[in-house]
C-alpha positions, 0 to 999 in steps of 0.5 A: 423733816424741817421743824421751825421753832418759834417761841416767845422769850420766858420772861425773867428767864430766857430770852426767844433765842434763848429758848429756840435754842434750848428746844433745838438741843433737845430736838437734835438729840431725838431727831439728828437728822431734822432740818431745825429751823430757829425763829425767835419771836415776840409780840410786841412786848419785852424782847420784839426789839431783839427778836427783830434785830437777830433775825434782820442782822439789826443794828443795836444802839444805845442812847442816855435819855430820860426814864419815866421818873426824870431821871437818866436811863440807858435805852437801847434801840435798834435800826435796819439800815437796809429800809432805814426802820427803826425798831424802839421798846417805850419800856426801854426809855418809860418802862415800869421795870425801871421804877422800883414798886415803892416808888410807881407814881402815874401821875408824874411819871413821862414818856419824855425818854420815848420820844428822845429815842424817836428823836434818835431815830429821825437823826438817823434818818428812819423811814419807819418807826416801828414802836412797841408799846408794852410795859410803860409806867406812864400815864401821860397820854403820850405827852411827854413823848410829844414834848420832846419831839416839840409839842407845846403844853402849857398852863394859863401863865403860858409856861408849860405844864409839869410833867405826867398825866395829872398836871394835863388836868391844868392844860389850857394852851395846846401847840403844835407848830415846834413838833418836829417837821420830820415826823410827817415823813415818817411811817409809825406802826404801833405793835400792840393788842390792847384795844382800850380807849382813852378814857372811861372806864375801860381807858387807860387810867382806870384799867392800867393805872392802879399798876403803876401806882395810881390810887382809887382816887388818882385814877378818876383824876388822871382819867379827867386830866387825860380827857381834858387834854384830848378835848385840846388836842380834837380842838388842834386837830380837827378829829378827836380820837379819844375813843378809838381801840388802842388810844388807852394803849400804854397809859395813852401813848396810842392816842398820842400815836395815832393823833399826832404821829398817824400811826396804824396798830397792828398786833405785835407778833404780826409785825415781828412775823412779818420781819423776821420771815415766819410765813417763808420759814413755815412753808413746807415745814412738817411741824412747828413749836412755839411757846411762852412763859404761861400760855392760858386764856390770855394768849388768844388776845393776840400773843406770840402762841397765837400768831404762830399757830394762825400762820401755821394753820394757812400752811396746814402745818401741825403746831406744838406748844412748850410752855413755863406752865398751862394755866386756866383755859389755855385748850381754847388755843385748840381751836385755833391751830395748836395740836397740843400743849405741854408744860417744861416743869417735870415735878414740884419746884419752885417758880425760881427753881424753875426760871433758873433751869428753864435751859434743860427743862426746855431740852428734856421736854423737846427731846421727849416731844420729838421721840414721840413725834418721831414713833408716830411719824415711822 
């Protein structure tokens, strides 16, 4: 019998390979003689980067760059030698875990150390970007991240512009002639499931900005400073691509993406399924287990449950769910290849009670799921 695990990382807890391996234990203690197959997987969001880098036998590196506030972080980044990929987190450079809740400022807060990590990238000699964009702070558009790869943004005086998305509202001179020649050798893909527009009501600022501290009032003037800067960048360009899906990605970071860089997007679990050989490890499997912290209504917008269980359902293969808890809806996933979902939390406990035991919770749930699983499949 060959099971393939391939679940997503329970966040503030485990990481994927924390959680395949968690699983498995309990497999193994129900079913000694099952071919258990490890793939941890991810969506794009916290955890792709690893995920990817464990199954490729990736390189992890480090580089001191800027986070979102101005001030230096430690980022890490990885590199598949093999196709010269680079594989980069923007929430390891720009990401709102690095910004303390009192201190969350939309307005000012700058890609900058994103595209330092890119630059690393193209030192190194990247092919490929691979660019995942879950979990910024910012709301710049991406243009801090086309600043430090060479992109001129500056005020009347010709001198440039502050950082961060509200000082774009002052843009009057728009130059592309210092970004880095290097990048149009380059192929960026974009691993996201956000499908928001730049602007509007629906765009970044209004819908993702209030979480990174912006205010009712900050938000209508991010929204008019983000669109200022795309009337600039349609009039360098030639396209103006401020309404596509995905460019509210990540504060605009995927209109800075696919206007400057020409990315493609794709969603983040078919990226990481693609580079971690899920198709391949699936064929001629009897059952499949994925999971994810909460796995509701949200995981059919594109997480890893999801991606798992549609190339699952092209083999004809039976997929599981365990999962941190089940919240409203989550029996939509029915429909589109889960078998069945179960929760790990065995009683009433504590959401940090139950984070610091994800370990066993996880064993014990697998090893009661494959009992049952076995008794039907005498």
């Amino acid at each position: 019998m060959k099971i393939v695990i391939a679940p997503d990382s329970f966040k503030d807890s485990l990481s994927a390979a924390g959680v395949a391996a968690a699983i498995a234990e309990g497999l193994a203690q129900a079913l000694p003689d099952a071919h258990l197959v490890q793939c941890p997987m991810a969506d794009g969001g916290e955890g792709t980067m690893e995920a990817i880098l464990a199954a490729c036998d990736g390189e992890l590196r480090s580089l001191s760059v800027e986070g979102p506030l101005g001030t230096a972080v430690q980022a890490r980044w990885g590199w598949l030698a093999d196709s010269a990929t680079a594989i980069i987190e923007m929430a390891e450079a720009s990401g709102l875990q690095l910004v303390p809740v009192d201190q969350r400022d939309a307005c000012t807060s700058s890609t900058f150390g994103t595209g330092q990590l890119i630059g690393a990238a193209l030192d190194a000699g990247a092919q490929r970007v691979i660019l995942a964009i879950g979990g910024s702070a910012t709301n710049d558009a991406g243009t801090g991240m086309l600043r430090a790869l060479g992109l001129q943004v500056l005020g009347a005086d010709e001198q440039p512009l502050a950082k961060g998305g509200l000082a774009l509202g002052q843009l009057a001179h728009l130059s592309v002639d210092g970004l880095d020649p290097r990048l149009a050798q380059v192929r960026f893909e974009v691993a996201a499931d956000v499908d928001n527009p730049l602007c509007g009501p629906h765009g970044a600022s209004h819908v993702f900005g209030p979480q990174k501290g912006a205010s009712p009032e900050q938000v209508v003037q991010l929204d008019a400073a983000l669109g200022h800067f795309a009337q600039h960048s349609a009039a360098v360009l030639g396209q103006d691509l401020s309404q596509s899906p995905g460019a509210g990605a990540a504060g605009g970071m995927g209109f800075a993406a696919k206007a400057f860089l020409g990315a493609t997007f794709r969603p983040g679990v078919e990226v990481v399924a693609e580079l971690v050989g899920l198709d391949k490890a699936v064929a001629g499997a009897d059952l499949v287990i994925t999971g994810e912290g909460r796995f509701d209504a949200q995981t059919l917008r594109g997480k890893t449950p999801f991606g798992v269980a549609r190339v699952a359902r092209a083999h004809q293969v039976p997929v599981l769910v365990i999962a941190g808890t089940l919240g409203e809806g989550y029996e939509q996933m029915y429909a589109h290849g889960v078998t069945a979902a179960f929760a790990v939390v065995s009683g009433p406990m504590t959401l940090d009670h139950a984070c610091r035991h994800a370990a066993p919770l996880l064993r014990d749930r697998a090893r009661d799921i494959a009992r049952v699983w076995a008794l039907h499949n005498l």
